[in-house]
N, C-alpha and C positions, 0 to 999 in steps of 0.2 A: 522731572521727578515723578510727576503723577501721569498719566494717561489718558485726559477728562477732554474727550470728543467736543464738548459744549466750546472748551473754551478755544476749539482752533473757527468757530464760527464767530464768535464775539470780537475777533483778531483783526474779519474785514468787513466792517456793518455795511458798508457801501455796497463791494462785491455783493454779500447775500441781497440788499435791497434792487440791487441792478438785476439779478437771477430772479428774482420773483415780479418785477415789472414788467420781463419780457415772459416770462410765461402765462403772465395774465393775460398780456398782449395777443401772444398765441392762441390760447383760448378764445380770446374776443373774436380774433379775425375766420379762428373756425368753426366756432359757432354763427357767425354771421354769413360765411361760406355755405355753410345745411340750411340755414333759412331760405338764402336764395334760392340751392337745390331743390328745394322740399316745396317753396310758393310757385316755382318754375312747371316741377313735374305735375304740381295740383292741377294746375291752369291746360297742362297739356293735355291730362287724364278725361277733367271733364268738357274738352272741348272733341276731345274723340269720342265721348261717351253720349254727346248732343249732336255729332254727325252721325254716330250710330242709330241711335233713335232717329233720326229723320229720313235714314234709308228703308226703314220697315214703318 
């Protein structure tokens, strides 16, 4: 009869709690992917930036 979006979500609470588990999950694991990236590049940056300096 009515139309009301809300209630085709209320229909499968599992479902929605299983969808937001894994995109937290997502997040986690990509966020923690750019940390790697980011302490990786650091380490390489200044380690070419201390061969640099020690050729001049």
């Amino acid at each position: 009869m009515f139309n009301n979006k809300k209630a085709g979500f209320m229909r499968h609470p599992y479902a929605m709690l299983t969808v937001i588990g894994l995109a937290t999950a997502g997040v986690l694991a990509v966020s923690s992917k750019m940390k790697g990236f980011i302490t990786d590049k650091t380490k390489q940056m200044s380690h070419m930036m201390h061969n640099m300096k020690n050729e001049f």
